[in-house]
C-alpha positions in Angstrom: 3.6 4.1 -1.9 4.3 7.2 0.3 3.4 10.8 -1.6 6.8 11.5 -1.3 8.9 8.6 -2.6 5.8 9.2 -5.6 6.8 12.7 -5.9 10.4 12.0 -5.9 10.0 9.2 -8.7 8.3 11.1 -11.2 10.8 14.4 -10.5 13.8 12.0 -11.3 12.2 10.4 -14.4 11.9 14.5 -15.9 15.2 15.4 -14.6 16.5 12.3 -16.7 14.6 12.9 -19.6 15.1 16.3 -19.7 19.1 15.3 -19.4 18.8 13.1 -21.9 17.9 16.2 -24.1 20.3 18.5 -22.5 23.4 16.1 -23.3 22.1 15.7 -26.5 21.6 18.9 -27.5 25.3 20.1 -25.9 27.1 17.3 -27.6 25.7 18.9 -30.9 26.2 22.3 -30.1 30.0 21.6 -29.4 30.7 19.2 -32.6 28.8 22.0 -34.5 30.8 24.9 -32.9 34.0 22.8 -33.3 33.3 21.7 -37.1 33.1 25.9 -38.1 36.5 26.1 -36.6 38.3 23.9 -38.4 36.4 24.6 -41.8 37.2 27.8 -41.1 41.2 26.9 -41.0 40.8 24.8 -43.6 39.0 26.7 -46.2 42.3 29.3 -45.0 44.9 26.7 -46.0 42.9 25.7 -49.2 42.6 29.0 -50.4 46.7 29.6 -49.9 47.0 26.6 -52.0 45.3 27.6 -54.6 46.8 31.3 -54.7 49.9 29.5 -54.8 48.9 27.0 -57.3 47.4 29.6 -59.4 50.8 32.0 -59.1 53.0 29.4 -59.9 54.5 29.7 -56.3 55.9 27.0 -54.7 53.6 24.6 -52.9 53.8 24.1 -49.0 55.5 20.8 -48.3 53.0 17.9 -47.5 54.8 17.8 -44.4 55.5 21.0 -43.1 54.9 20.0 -39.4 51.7 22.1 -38.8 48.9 19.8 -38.6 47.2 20.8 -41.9 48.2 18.3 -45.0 46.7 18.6 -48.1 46.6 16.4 -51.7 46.6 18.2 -55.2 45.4 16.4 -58.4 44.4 16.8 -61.8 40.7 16.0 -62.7 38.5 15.7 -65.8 36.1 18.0 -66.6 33.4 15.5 -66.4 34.6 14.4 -62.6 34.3 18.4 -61.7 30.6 18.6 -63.5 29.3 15.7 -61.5 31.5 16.4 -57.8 30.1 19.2 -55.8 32.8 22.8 -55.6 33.2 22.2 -51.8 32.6 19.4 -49.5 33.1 19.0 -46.3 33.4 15.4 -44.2 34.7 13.5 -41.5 36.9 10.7 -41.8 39.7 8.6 -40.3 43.4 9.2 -42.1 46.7 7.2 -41.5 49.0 9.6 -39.8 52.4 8.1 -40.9 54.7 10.3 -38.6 52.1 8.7 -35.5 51.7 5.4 -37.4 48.0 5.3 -36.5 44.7 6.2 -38.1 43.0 9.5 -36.5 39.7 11.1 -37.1 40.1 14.1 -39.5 37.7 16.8 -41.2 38.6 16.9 -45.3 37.5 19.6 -47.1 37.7 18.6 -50.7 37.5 21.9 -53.1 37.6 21.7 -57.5 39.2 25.1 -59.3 40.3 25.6 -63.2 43.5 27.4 -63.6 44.2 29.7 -66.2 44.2 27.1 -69.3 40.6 25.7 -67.8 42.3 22.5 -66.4 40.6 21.1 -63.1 42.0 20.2 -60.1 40.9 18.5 -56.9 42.0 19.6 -53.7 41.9 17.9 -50.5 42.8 19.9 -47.1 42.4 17.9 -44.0 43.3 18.2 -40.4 43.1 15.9 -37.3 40.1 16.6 -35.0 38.6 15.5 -31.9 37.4 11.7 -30.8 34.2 12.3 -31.2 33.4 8.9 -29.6 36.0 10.5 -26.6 33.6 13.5 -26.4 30.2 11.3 -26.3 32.0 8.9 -23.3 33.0 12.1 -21.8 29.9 14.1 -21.6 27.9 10.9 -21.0 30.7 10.8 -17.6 29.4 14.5 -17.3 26.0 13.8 -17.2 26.1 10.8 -15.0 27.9 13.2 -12.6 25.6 15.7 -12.6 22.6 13.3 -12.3 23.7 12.0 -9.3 24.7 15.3 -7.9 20.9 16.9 -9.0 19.9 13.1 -6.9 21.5 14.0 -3.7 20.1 17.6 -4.3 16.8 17.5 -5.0 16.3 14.3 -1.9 17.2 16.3 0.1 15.6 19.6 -0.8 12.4 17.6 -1.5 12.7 16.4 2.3 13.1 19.7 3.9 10.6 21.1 1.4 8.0 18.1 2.4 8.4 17.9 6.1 8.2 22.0 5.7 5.2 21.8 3.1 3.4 18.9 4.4 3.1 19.4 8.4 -0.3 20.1 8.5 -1.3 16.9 6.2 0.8 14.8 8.4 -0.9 16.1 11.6 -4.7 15.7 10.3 -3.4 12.3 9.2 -2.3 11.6 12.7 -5.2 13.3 14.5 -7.8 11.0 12.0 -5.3 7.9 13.2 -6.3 8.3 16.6 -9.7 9.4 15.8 -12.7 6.8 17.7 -16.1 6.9 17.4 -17.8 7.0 21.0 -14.6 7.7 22.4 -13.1 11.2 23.8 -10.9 12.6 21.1 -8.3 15.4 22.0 -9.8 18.7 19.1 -7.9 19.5 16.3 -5.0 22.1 16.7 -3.7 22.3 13.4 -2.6 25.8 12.1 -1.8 26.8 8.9 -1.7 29.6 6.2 -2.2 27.1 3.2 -5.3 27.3 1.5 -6.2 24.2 0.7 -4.8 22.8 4.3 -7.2 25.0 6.0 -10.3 23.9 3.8 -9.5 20.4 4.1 -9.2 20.7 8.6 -12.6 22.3 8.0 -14.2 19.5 5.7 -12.5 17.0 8.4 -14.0 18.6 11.4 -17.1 19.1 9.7 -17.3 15.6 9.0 -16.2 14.1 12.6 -18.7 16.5 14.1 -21.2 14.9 11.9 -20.1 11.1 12.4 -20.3 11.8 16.2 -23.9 13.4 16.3 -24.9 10.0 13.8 -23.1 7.6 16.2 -24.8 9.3 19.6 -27.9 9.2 17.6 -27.6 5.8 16.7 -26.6 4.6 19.8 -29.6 6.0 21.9 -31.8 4.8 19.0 -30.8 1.6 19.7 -31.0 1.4 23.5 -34.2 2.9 23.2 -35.5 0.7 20.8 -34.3 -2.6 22.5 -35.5 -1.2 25.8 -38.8 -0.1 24.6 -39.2 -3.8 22.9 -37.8 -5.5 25.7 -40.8 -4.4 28.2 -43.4 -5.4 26.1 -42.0 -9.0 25.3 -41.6 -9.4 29.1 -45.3 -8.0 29.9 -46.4 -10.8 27.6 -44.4 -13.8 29.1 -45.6 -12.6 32.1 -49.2 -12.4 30.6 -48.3 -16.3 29.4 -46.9 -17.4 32.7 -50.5 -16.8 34.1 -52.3 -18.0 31.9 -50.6 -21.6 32.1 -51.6 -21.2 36.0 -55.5 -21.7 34.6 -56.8 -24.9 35.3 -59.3 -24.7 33.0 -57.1 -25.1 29.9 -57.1 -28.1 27.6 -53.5 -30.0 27.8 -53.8 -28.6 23.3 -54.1 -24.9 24.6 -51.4 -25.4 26.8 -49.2 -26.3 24.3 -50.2 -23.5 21.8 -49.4 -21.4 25.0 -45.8 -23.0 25.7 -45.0 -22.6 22.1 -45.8 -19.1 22.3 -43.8 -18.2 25.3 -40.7 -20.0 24.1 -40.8 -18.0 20.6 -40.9 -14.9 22.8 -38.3 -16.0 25.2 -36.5 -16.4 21.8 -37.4 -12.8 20.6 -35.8 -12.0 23.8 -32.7 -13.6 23.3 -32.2 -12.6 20.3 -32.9 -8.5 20.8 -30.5 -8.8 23.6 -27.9 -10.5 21.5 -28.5 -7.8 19.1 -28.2 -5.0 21.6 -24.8 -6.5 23.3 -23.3 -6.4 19.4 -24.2 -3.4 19.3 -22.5 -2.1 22.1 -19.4 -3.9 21.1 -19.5 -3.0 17.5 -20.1 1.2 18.9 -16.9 0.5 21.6 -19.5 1.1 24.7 -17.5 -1.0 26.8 -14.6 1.1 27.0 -13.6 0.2 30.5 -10.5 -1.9 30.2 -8.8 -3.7 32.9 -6.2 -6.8 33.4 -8.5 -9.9 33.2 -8.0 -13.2 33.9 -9.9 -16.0 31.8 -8.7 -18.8 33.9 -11.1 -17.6 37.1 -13.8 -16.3 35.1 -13.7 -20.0 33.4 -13.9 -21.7 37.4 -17.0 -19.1 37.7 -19.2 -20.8 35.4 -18.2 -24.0 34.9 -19.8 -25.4 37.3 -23.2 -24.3 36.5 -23.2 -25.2 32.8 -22.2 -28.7 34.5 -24.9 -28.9 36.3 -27.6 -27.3 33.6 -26.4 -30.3 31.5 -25.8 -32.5 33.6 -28.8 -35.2 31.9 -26.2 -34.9 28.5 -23.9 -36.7 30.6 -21.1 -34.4 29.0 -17.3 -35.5 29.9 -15.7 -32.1 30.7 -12.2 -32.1 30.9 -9.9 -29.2 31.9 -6.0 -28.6 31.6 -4.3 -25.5 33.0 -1.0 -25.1 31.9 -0.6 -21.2 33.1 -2.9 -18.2 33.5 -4.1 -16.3 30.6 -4.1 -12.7 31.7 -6.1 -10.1 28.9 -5.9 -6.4 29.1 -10.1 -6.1 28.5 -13.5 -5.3 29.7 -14.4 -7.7 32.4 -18.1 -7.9 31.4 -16.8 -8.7 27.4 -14.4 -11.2 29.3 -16.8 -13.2 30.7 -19.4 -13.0 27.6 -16.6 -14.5 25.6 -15.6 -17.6 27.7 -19.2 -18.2 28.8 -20.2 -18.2 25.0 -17.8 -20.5 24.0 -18.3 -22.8 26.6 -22.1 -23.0 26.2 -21.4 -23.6 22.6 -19.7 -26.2 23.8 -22.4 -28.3 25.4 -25.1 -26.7 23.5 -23.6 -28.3 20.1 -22.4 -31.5 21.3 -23.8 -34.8 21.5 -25.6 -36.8 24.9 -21.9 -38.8 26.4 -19.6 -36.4 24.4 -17.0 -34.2 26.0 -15.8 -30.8 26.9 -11.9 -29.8 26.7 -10.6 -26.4 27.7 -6.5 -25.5 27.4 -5.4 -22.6 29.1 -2.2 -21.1 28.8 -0.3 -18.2 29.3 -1.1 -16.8 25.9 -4.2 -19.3 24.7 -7.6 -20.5 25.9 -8.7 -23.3 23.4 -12.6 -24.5 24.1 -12.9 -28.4 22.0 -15.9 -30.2 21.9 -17.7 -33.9 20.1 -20.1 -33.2 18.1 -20.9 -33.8 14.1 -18.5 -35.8 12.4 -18.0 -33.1 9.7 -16.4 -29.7 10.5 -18.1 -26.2 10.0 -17.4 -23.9 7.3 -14.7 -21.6 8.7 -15.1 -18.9 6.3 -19.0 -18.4 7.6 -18.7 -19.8 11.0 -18.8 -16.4 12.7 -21.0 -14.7 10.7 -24.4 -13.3 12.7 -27.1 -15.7 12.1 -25.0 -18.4 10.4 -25.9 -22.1 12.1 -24.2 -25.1 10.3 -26.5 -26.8 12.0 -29.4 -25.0 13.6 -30.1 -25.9 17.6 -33.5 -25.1 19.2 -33.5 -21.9 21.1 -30.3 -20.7 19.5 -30.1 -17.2 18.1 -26.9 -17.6 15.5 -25.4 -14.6 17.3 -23.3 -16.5 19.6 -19.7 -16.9 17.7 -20.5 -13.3 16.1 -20.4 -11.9 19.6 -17.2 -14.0 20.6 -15.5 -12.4 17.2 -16.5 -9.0 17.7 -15.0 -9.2 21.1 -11.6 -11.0 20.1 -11.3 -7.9 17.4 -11.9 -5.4 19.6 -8.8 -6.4 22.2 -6.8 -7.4 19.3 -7.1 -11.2 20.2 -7.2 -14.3 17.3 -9.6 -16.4 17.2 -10.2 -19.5 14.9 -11.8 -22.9 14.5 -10.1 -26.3 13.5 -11.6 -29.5 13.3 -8.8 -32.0 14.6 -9.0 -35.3 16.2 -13.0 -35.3 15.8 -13.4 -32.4 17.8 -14.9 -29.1 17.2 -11.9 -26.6 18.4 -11.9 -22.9 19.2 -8.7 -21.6 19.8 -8.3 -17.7 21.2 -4.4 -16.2 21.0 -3.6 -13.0 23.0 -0.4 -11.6 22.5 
């Protein structure tokens, strides 16, 4: 979830809480405020009744068309001992002139006249729906709510887009950020504080990744160089040494052993190297490639090289694939695939390449069981391990397929061993 929609959803939650409180709180305040009122006109009209009553005046009528009634009784003196001087409560009352019940405030009120004899009065008069005012202010606050919504959105957007700028550019700029690659600098101004640290501790840190990566990747040429002459000045050393007729057909064979685990070595550091390459984006060269004439390039000589497997190879062009790559990753991945093709098949077994317009799918015979396709193109991973084979192979092809945003994957169907690559 975006920072701002985050933002946005906790503000509303407190605005509605807070509210919550606030509607609350005013529906109190104004049944409060309103209940003062008319106790206050009440205890007025109670105490005219009983100044009357007291006097010996004449009584109001129960009716006199204001909208204060009242009822006068006699009481005992034990019903005034155990009923409280003055209480005040809401009720509903039957409104005969309106035929209906409405909601009223009472205020019930016990004096002794002269001779000591109780009475009970009873004042009330209508008052406000109080279930009207909750519907209404709930209205109110629903209103407001969704006026404080539109509001704050689209303060909170201004604000943000104002606010956050220079997060959204060093978001961008890290985007678009690659290792081994040249990368425009950093032009983000600001007068915030914590923006400015942060484009500091950024640059700091890309400055730091870049000197690591150059580092790293001159170590590593260095290193494969500096053991690639060696291994070569001892095959060479081997090569003569085989010349010599004076050697036993046993040494010999200690020798040829020897030079083929070099000539493995050798493989194997320049598998190593070429990952690396591809893994630190040294091959940043990129041009429109296509895989159908690097595929007539060398498919003649792997014919030929095994040519005493007496592999079937078959090949079906059904349109020209055309890759936006690097031409020396482009023919590293077909010719990797198609030696794994006769490399891992069986003597009278067969080759099938598909090309399309958007797919080159390399199929071969081979063991009657399919490969594990979540470890098939690990580095070093052989399902079944093949004499002078480094394991490298299908970790090269997948590095390259990343790298130009092309999918590769493996399906067993129809006995064959299938590697399909998609470029869209």
């Amino acid at each position: 979830m975006k920072l701002f929609y985050r933002v946005l959803i906790h503000l509303l939650i407190g605005i509605a809480v807070v509210l919550s409180a606030w509607a609350v709180c005013f529906y109190m305040a104004i049944v409060d405020e309103i209940n003062d009122e008319v106790d206050d006109s009440l205890e007025d009209y109670s105490e005219l009744i009983i100044i009357r009553s007291l006097a010996g005046e004449q009584l109001p009528a129960y009716d006199s068309g204001s909208n204060n009634q009242f009822f006068l009784k006699g009481v005992s003196e034990d019903y005034a001992h155990t009923h409280e001087n003055i209480c005040y409560r809401d009720t509903m009352v039957y409104i005969e002139e309106k035929g209906e019940t409405e909601p009223a405030r009472i205020l019930t009120t016990i004096f002794r006249n002269e001779q000591g004899q109780c009475y009970e009065l009873s004042v009330f008069t209508p008052t406000i729906e109080k279930e009207d005012l909750r519907e209404f202010i709930f209205q109110l606050l629903i209103g407001l709510f969704g006026m404080l919504f539109i509001t704050i959105v689209l303060i909170n957007v201004w604000v943000f887009h104002q606010s956050m700028k220079p997060f959204y550019v060093l978001l961008g700029w890290l985007d678009n950020f690659r290792l081994g690659q040249l990368n425009k600098p950093l032009h983000n101004p600001t007068h915030t504080t914590e923006f400015r640290k942060l484009n500091d501790a950024v640059h700091r840190f890309t400055k730091h990744s870049e000197d690591v990566f150059e580092q790293q990747k001159q170590f590593i040429g260095n290193a494969s160089h500096e053991v690639q002459t060696p291994l070569a000045v001892c095959q060479n050393r081997l090569e003569m040494l085989m010349e010599d007729e004076e050697l036993n057909e046993k040494q010999l064979g200690e020798i040829m052993k020897t030079y083929e685990t070099l000539e493995y070595v050798s493989k194997l550091n320049k598998s190593l190297l070429l990952l690396s390459k591809i893994d630190n984006h040294q091959y940043s060269e990129v041009k429109a490639v296509c895989l159908n004439d690097v595929l007539h390039r060398y498919v003649e000589d792997y014919q030929e090289v095994y040519a005493y497997r007496k592999i079937h190879f078959q090949l079906e062009e059904k349109g020209r694939m055309v890759v936006q790559m690097n031409e020396v990753l482009a023919t590293v991945l077909v010719t990797n695939l198609l030696k794994n093709s006769f490399v891992h098949n069986v003597n009278g077994g067969t080759v099938r390449v598909v090309v399309d317009k958007q797919m080159i799918m390399f199929g071969n015979t081979g063991d009657d069981t399919p490969l594990d396709n979540e470890h098939i193109f690990e580095r070093f991973y052989q399902g079944h391990k093949k004499e002078g084979t480094t394991g490298l192979g299908l970790a090269i092809v997948a590095a390259i397929c990343s790298q130009f945003g092309i999918q590769i994957i493996y399906r067993f169907e129809g006995g064959m061993h299938c590697f399909r690559c998609t470029y869209r």
